[in-house]
VEXMAR-570176 format. One line per 4 residues: number of its first residue (from 1); their letters; for each residue z, x, y of C-alpha. Coordinates in Angstrom, 1 decimal. Layout:
VEXMAR-570176
NUM) a) Z X Y ~ ...
end
This chain:
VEXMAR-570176
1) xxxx) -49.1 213.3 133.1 ~ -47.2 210.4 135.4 ~ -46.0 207.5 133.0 ~ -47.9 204.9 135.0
5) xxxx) -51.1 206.9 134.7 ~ -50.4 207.8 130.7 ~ -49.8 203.8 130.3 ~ -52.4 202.4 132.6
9) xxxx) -54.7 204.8 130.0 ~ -53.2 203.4 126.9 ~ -53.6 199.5 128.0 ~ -57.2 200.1 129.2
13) xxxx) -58.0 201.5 125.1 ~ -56.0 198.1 124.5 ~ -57.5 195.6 126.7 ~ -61.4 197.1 126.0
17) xxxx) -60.9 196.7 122.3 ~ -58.7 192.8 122.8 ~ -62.3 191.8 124.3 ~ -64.1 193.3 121.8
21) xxxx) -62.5 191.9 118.8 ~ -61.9 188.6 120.5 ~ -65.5 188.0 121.0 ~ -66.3 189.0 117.1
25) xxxx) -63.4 186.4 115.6 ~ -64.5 183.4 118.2 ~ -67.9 184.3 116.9 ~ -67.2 183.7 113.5
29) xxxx) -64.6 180.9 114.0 ~ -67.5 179.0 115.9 ~ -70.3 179.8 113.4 ~ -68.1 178.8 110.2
33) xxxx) -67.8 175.2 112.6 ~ -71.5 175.0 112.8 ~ -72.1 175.4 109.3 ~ -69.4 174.2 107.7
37) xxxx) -69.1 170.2 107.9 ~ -66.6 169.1 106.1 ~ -63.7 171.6 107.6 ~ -61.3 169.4 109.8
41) xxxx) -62.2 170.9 113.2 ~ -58.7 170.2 114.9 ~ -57.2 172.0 112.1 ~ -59.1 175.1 112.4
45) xxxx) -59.2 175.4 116.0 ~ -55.5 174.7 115.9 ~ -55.3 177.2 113.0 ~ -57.1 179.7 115.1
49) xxxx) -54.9 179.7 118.3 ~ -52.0 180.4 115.9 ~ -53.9 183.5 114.3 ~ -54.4 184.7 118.3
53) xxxx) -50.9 183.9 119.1 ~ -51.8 181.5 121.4 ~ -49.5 177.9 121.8 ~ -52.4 174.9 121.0
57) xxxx) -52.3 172.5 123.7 ~ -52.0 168.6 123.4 ~ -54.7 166.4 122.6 ~ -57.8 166.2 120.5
61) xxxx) -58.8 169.8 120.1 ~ -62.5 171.2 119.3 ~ -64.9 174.3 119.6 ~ -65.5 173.7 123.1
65) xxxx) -61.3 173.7 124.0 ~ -60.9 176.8 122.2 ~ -63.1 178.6 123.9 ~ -62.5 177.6 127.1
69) xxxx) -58.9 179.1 126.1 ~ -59.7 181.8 124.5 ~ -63.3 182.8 126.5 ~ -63.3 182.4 130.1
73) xxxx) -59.4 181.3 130.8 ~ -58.5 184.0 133.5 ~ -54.4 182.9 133.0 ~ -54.5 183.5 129.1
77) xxxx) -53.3 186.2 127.9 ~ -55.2 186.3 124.6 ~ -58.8 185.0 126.2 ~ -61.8 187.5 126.8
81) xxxx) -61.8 187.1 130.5 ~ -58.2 188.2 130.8 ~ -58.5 191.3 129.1 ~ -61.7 192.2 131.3
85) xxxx) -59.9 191.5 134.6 ~ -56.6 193.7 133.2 ~ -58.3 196.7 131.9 ~ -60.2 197.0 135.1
89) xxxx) -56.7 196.4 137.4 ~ -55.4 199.0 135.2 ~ -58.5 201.5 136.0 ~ -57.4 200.8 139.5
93) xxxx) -53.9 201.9 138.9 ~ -55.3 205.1 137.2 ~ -58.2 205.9 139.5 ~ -57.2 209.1 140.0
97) xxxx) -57.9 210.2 136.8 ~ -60.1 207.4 135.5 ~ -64.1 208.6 135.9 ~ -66.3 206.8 139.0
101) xxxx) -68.8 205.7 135.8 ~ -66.2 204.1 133.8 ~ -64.8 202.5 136.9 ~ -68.4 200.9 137.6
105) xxxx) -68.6 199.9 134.2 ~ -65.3 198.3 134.5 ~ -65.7 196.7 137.8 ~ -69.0 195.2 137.1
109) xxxx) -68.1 193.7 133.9 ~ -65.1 192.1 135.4 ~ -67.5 190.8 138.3 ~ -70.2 189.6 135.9
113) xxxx) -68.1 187.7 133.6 ~ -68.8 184.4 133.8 ~ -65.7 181.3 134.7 ~ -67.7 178.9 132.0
117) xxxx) -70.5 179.4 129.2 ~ -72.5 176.8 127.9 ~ -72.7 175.9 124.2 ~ -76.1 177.0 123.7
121) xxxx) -75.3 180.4 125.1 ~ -72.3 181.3 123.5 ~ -73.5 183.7 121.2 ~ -75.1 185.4 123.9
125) xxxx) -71.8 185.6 125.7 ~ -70.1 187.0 122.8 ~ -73.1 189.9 122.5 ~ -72.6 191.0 126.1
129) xxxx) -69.2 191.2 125.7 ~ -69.2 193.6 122.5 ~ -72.3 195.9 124.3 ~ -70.0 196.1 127.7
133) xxxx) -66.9 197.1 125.6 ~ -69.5 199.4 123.7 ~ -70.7 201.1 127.0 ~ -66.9 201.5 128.6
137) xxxx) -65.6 203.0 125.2 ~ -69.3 205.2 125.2 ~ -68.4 206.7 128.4 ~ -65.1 207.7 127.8
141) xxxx) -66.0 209.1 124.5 ~ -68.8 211.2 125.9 ~ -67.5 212.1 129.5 ~ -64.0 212.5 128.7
145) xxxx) -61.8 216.0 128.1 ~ -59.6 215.5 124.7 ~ -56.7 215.9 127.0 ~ -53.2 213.1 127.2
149) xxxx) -55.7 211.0 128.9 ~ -58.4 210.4 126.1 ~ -55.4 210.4 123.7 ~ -53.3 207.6 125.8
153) xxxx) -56.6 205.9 125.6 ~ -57.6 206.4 121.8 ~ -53.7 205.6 120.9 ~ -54.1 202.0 122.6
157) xxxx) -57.3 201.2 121.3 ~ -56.3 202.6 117.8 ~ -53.4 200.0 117.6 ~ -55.0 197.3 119.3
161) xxxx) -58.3 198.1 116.5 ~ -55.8 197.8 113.7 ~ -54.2 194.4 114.9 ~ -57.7 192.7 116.4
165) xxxx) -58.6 193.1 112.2 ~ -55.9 192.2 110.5 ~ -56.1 189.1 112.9 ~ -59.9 188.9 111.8
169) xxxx) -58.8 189.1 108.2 ~ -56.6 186.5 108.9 ~ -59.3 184.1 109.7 ~ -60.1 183.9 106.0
173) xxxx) -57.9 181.5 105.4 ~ -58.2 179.7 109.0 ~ -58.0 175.8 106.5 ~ -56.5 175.3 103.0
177) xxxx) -60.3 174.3 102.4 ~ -61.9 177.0 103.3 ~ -62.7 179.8 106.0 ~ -65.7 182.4 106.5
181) xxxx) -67.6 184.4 104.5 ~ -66.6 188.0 103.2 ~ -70.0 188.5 104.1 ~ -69.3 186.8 107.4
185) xxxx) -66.8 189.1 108.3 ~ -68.3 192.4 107.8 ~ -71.3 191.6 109.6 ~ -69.0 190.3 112.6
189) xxxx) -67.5 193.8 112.8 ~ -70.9 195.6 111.5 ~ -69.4 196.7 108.3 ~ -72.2 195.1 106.2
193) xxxx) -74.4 198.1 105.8 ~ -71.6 200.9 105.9 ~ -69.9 198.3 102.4 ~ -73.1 197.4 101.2
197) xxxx) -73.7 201.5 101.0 ~ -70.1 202.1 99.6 ~ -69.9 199.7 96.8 ~ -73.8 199.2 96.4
201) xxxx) -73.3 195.0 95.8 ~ -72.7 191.9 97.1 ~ -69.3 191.2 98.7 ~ -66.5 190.5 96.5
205) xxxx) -63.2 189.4 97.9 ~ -61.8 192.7 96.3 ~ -63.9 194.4 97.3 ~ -64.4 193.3 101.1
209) xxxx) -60.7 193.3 101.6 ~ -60.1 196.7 99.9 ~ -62.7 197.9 102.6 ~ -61.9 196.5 105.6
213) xxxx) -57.9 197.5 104.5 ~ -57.8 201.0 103.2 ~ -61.6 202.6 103.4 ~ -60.8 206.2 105.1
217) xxxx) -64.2 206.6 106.6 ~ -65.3 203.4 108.3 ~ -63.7 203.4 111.8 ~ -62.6 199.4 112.1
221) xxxx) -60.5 199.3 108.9 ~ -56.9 198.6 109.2 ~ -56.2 202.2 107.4 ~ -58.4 204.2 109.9
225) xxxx) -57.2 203.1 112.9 ~ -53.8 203.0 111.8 ~ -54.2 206.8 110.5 ~ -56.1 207.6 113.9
229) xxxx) -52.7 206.3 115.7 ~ -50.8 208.2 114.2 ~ -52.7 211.3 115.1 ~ -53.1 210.8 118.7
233) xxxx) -49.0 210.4 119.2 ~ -48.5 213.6 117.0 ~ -50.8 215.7 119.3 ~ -49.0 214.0 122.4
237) xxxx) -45.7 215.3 121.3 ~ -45.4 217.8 118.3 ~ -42.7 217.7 116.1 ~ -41.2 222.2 116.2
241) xxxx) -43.4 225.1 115.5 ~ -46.4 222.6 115.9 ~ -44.7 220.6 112.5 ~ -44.8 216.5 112.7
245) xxxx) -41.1 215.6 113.5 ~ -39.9 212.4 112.6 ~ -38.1 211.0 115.3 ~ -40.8 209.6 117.2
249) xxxx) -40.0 205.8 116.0 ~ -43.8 204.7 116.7 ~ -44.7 207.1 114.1 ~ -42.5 205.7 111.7
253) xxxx) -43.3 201.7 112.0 ~ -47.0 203.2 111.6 ~ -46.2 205.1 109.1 ~ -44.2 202.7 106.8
257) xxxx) -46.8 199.8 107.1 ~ -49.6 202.1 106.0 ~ -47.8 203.2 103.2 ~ -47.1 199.9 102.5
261) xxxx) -50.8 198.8 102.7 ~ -52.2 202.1 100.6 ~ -50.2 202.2 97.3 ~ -50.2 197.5 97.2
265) xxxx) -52.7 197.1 94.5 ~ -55.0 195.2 96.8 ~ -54.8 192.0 94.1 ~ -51.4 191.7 95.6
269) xxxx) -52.7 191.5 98.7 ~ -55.2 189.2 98.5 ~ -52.3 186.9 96.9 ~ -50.6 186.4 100.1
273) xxxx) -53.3 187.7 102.8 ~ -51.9 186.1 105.9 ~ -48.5 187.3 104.9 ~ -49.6 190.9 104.7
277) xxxx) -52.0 190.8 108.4 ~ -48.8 189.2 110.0 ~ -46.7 192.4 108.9 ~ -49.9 194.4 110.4
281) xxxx) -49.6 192.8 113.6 ~ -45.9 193.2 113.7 ~ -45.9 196.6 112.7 ~ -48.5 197.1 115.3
285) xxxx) -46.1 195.1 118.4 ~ -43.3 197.2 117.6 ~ -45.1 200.5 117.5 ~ -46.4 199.5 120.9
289) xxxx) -43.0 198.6 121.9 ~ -41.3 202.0 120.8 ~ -44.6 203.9 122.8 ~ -43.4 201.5 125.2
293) xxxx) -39.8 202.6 125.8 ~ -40.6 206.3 125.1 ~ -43.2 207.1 127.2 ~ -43.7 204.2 129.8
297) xxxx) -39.7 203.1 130.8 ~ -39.7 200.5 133.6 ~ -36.1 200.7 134.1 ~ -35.3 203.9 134.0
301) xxxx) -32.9 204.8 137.6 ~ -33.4 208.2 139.1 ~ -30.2 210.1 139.1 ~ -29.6 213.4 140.8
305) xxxx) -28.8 216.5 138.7 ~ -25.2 217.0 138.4 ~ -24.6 213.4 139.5 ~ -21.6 211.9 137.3
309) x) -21.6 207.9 136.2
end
């Protein structure tokens, strides 16, 4: 497979699953606002920005700012809107191999997304947003062959799955006062049901972290995705005699932070919970990084064979 196709593949997996899990924290950010008075808005929406990597502007800063930012801002990087408009430029760039139904899907939902929403329809917003993503990542998963394509495309999403949570983990503690709901936050990433039926009670923070950190089965835990990473780049290159090799430096950022995560009593955790998401998202930047350099190098120069520097 071409590098620019194998990495227009992999940010498409990234950008679907950035709007996806943008849409689910702004949703709970916005509803701990609404029922929540006494949290100092400027504070969390400030707080917020910092948790999406995003530099909060000057000024008085409230619900509606944020979202303009991090919604419908077509120049920001970390907004909803952006990631729409780049994972369909990046179908573009891979239209040979990127199927006419997932191109439609693509190119309508860049086209339908809105420049502004109004308060009263923000939920809404945030819905459409996680059922377009939905449809995009139905599609591939249904009409795709498990080739390098589908695996370019499951490694970007896997990594980007990993960060987008340990981001919405991080929203716990958006204030020193306080920040959502355990029960909040599995219901924003439809865990509710899938915990409720593997520890049969209420949420607990223990509990609800340990879940959403290290549960093997449910697909948008830190420890699944990471896991799920780490098989796609060992099918796209095998270590010898079909064995995992060890070289592959993606493989082993992944593989240290999960080791990391798994055998932390998740007390420990919980101590220092912002701490322990920032390692997950750095772990996750450099692992994109290293795929990065390996398999997408931008400044690579042609050289004949035989040609002597």
């Amino acid at each position: 497979m071409l590098s620019r196709i194998a990495e227009a593949l992999f940010w498409i997996g990234r950008y679907i699953e950035r709007a996806d899990g943008t849409a689910r924290i702004l949703d709970v950010h916005l509803q701990l606002l609404l029922e929540d008075p006494w949290i100092e808005e400027d504070a969390a929406c400030r707080a917020l920005l910092s948790v999406m990597g995003t530099p909060s502007p000057r000024g008085d800063l409230g619900r509606e700012r944020v979202l303009e930012i991090l919604a419908v801002d077509r120049g920001e990087p970390a907004s909803i809107a952006y990631s729409l408009s780049a994972a369909r430029e990046n179908a573009r760039r891979a239209r040979e191999v990127v199927n006419t139904e997932l191109w439609e899907c693509l190119n309508t939902t860049r086209a339908m997304t809105p420049i502004a929403v109004p308060t009263e329809k923000v939920h809404e917003f945030f819905q459409w947003v996680r059922e377009r993503s939905a449809l995009a990542v139905g599609i591939i998963e249904s009409a795709t062959s498990r080739d390098d394509a589908w695996l370019f495309f499951t490694l970007g999403r896997s990594i980007e799955r990993a960060d987008m949570t340990a981001r919405l983990l991080a929203t716990r503690s958006l204030t020193d006062a306080s920040g959502p709901s355990w029960t909040t936050i599995l219901r924003s990433v439809g865990a509710n049901e899938a915990y409720l039926k593997t520890y049969r009670g209420m949420p607990s923070a223990r509990n609800a972290a340990e879940f959403l950190i290290l549960d093997r089965l449910f697909p948008r835990s830190i420890l699944y995705s990471v896991l799920r990473a780490e098989s796609c780049l060992r099918e796209i290159e095998p270590g010898p005699d079909g064995r995992v090799g060890f070289s592959d430096q993606a493989q082993r950022i992944l593989g240290q932070i999960r080791s990391e995560l798994e055998y932390r009593p998740i007390p420990e955790v919980l101590e220092s919970l912002t701490s322990w998401m920032e390692r997950v998202q750095v772990a996750t930047s450099a692992a994109s990084e290293a795929i990065r350099e390996r398999y997408f190098p931008s400044n690579a120069m042609p050289m004949w064979v035989g040609e002597t520097t």
